[in-house]
C-alpha positions as CSV (number, residue, x, y, z in Angstrom):
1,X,0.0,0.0,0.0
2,X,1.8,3.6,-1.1
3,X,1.1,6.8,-0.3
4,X,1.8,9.6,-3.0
5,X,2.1,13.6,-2.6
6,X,-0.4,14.9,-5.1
7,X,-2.4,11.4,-5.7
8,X,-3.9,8.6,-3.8
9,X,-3.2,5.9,-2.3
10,X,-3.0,2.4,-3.5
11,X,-1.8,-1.3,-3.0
12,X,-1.8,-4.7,-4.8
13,X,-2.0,-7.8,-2.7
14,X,-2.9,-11.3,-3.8
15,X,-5.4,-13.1,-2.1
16,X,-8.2,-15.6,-2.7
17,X,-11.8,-15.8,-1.8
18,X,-14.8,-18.6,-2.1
19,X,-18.4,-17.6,-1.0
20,X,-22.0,-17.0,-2.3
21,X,-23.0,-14.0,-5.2
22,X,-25.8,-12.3,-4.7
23,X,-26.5,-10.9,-8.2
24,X,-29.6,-8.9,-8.4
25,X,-31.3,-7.7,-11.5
26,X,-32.1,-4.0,-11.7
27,X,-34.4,-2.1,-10.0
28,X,-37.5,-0.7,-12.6
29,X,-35.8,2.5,-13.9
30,X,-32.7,0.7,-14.5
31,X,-30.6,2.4,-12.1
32,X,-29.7,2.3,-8.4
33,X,-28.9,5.7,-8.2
34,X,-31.0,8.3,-6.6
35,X,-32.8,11.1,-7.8
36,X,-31.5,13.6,-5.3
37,X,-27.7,12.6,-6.8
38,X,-25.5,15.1,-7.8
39,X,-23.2,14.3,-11.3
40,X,-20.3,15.5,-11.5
41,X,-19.2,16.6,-14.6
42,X,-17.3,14.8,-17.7
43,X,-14.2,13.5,-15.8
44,X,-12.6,12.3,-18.7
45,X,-12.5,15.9,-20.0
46,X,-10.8,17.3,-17.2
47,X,-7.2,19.3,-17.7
48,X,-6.0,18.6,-14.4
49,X,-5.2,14.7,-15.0
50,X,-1.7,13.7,-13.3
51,X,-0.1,9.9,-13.2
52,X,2.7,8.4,-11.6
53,X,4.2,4.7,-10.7
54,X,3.0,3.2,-8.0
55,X,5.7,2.3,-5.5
56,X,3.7,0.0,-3.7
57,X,3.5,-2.5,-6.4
58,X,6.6,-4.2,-7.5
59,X,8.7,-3.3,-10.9
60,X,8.4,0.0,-12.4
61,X,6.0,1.6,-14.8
62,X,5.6,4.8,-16.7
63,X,2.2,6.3,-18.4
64,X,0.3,8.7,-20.7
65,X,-3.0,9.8,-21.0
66,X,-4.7,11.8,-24.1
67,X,-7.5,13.4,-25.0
68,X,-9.7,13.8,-26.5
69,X,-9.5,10.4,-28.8
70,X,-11.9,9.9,-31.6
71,X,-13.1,6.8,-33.4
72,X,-13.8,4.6,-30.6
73,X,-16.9,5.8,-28.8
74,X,-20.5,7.1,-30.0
75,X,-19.6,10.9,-28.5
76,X,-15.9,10.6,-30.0
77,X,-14.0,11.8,-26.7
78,X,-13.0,9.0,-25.2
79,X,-9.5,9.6,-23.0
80,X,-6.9,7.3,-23.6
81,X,-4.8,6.0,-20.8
82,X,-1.4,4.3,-21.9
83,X,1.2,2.7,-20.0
84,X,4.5,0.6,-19.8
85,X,5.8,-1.6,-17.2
86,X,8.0,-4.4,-15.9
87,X,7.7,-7.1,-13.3
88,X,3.8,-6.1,-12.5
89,X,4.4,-2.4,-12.3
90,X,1.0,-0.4,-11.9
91,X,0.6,3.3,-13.3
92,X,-1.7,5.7,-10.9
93,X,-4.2,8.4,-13.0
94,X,-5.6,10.7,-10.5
95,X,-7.8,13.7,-10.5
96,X,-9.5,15.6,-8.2
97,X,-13.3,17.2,-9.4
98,X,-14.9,19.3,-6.6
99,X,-15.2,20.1,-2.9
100,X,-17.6,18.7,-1.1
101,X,-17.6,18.4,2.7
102,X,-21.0,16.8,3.2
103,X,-21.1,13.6,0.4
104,X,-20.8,10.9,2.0
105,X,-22.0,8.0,-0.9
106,X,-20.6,8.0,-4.3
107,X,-21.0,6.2,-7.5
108,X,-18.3,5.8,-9.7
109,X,-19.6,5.5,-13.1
110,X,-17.2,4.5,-15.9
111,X,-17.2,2.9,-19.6
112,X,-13.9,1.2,-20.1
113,X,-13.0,-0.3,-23.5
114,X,-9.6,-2.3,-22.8
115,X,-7.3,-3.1,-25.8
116,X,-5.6,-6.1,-24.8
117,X,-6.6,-7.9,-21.8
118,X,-3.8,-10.2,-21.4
119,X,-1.3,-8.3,-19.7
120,X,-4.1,-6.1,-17.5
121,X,-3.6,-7.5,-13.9
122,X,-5.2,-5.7,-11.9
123,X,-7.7,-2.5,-12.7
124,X,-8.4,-0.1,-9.8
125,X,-10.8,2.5,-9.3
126,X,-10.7,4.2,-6.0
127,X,-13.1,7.2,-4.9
128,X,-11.0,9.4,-2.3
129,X,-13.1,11.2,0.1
130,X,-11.5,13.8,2.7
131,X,-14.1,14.5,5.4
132,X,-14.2,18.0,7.1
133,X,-12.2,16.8,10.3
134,X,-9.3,16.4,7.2
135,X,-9.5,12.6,7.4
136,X,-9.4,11.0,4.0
137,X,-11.5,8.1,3.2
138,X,-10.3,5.4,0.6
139,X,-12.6,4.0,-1.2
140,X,-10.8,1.7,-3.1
141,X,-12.0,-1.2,-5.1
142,X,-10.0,-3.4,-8.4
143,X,-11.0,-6.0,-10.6
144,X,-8.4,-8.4,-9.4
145,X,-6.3,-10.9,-11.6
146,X,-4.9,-12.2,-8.3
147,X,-7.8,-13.2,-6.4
148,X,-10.2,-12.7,-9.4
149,X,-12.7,-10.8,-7.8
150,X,-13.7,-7.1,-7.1
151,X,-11.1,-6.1,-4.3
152,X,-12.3,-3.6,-1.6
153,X,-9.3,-1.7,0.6
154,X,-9.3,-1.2,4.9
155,X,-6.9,0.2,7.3
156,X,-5.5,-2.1,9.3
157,X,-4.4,-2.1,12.6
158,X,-1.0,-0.4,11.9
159,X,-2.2,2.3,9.7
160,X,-1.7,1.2,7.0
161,X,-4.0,-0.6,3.9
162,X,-4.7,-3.4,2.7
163,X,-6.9,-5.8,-0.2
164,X,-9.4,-7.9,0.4
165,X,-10.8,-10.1,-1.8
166,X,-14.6,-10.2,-2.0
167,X,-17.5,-12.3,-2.8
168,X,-17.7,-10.6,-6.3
169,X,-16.1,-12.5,-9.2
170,X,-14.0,-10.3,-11.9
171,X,-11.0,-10.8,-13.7
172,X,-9.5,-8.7,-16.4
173,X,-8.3,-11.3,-17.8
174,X,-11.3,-12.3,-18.9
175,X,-13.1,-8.8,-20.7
176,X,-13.8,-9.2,-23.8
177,X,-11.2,-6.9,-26.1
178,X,-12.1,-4.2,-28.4
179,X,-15.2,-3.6,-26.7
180,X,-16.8,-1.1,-24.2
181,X,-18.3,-2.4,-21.0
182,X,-20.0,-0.4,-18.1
183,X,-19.0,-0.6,-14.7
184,X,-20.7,1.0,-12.0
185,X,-19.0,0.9,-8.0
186,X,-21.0,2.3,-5.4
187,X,-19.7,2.9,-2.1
188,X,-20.0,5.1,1.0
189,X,-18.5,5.9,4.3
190,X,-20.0,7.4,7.9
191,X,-18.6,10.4,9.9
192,X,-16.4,7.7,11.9
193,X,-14.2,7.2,8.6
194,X,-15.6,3.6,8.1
195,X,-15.7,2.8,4.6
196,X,-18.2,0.6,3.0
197,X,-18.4,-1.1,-0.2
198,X,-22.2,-1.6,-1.6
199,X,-22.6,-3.1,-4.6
200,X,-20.8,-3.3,-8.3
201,X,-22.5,-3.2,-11.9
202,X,-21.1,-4.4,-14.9
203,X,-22.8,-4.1,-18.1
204,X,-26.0,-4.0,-16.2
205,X,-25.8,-7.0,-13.5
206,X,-25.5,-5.9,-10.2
207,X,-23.8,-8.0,-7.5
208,X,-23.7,-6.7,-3.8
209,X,-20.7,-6.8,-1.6
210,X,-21.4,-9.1,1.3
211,X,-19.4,-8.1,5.0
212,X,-17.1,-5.2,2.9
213,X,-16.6,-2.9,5.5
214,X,-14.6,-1.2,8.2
215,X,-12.3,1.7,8.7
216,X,-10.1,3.3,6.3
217,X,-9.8,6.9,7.2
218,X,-6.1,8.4,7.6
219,X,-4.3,11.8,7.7
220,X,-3.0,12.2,4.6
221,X,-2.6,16.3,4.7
222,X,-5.2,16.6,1.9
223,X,-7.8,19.8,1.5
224,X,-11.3,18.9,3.7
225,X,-13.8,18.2,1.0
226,X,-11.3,17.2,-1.7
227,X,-13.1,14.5,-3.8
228,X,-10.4,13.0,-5.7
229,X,-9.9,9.4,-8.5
230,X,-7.4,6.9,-9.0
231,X,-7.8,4.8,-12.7
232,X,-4.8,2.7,-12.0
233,X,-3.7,0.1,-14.4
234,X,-1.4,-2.8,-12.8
235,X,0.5,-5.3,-15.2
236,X,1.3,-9.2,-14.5
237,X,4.3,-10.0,-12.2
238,X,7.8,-11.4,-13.5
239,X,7.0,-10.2,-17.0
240,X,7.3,-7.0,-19.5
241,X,4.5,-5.1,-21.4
242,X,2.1,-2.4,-22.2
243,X,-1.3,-1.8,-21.5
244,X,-4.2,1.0,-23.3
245,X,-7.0,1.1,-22.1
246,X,-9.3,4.1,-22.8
247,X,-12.5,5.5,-20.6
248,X,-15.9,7.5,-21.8
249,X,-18.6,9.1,-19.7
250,X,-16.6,9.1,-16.8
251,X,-18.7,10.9,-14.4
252,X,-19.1,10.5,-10.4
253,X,-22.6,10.8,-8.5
254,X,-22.5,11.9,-5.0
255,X,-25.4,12.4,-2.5
């Protein structure tokens, strides 16, 4: 689990998990979201889009993002995230969108169109949250290679963070290339800090999270209110490679 200045932070950690689903079929309406939600805007659009390796994953890595990229999507502006690595390096994009000192559940709300899934590890998509007492709250969740499910992060008892695989299966591995699919991750977190993972969509199915909570508030120095994004892309370990992957209608909700 790393810590970085002007980003988020992150892990990797290989684990393994057997229990129950729960897959639900959507609500009439199609959506879980409520009315009352507030959308952010366009995210992929944003200027303000940093990356960096993440030195809590093993190997090295190097990125690049661009857009907007045309030809892929139905709105042609999709942004492009590109990135090399060795020995299952993982590149974190970050960006923060607003200020918002009372949200306390999110949606993230993503289409991700993956070029070659082979060498995608893990994918991570973490909603940051810093509460008005300055506390951040990391809500991190990944589509695991490792454990091959939808990972969910905690504090543990030293301070630090940690994975845990959950009762969701998902594997990159295992997307189909060349094509866009639609995740959804809701999550939220109390005035305590304690995080807690809800429920995932993908192309439509829901799945809850069964028992994905706890605490995972820290001091990390960051501006109260500061609602902040990870899109981190993690190769295999012991080999070499590249990853694109590219995003569209990237938006967060948050009531």
């Amino acid at each position: 689990f790393a810590t970085v200045a002007s980003a988020a932070l992150v892990a990797v950690m290989v684990m393994v998990a057997k229990s129950i689903v729960v897959t639900l079929v959507a609500p009439a309406g199609g959506s879980r979201i409520p009315a009352n939600a507030v959308k952010s805007a366009d995210l992929d659009a944003l200027t303000n889009w940093a990356w960096t390796h993440d030195t809590g994953t093993s190997g090295s890595s190097s990125g690049t993002s661009s857009y907007p990229v045309a030809g892929l999507s139905a709105d042609d502006v999709a942004r492009e995230f590109y990135m090399t690595f060795t020995s299952g390096g993982g590149e974190i994009y970050h960006v923060s969108f607003a200020n918002d000192k009372n949200a306390t559940h999110f949606v993230y709300d993503v289409n991700v169109y993956v070029v070659n899934p082979a060498p995608l590890k893990n994918l991570e998509m973490d909603m940051n949250d810093v509460m008005a007492n300055g506390q951040t709250v990391i809500l991190g969740t990944q589509c695991s290679g490792y454990s091959k499910t939808w990972e969910y992060t905690l504090k543990t008892a030293t301070g630090g963070g940690h994975w845990n695989p959950s009762n969701i299966p998902c594997n990159p591995a295992t997307w189909t290339a060349n094509t866009w699919h639609h995740i959804q991750i809701a999550t939220h977190r109390d005035s305590s800090g304690n995080a807690y993972y809800d429920w995932v969509s993908f192309d439509g199915q829901y799945s809850d999270f069964q028992g994905a909570s706890g605490p995972n508030g820290r001091s990390l120095g960051w501006v109260p209110g500061t609602l902040l994004i990870n899109f981190q892309i993690d190769g295999p370990s012991k080999t070499n490679g590249s990853n694109t992957v590219y995003t569209d209608k990237l938006f967060v909700w948050r009531w």
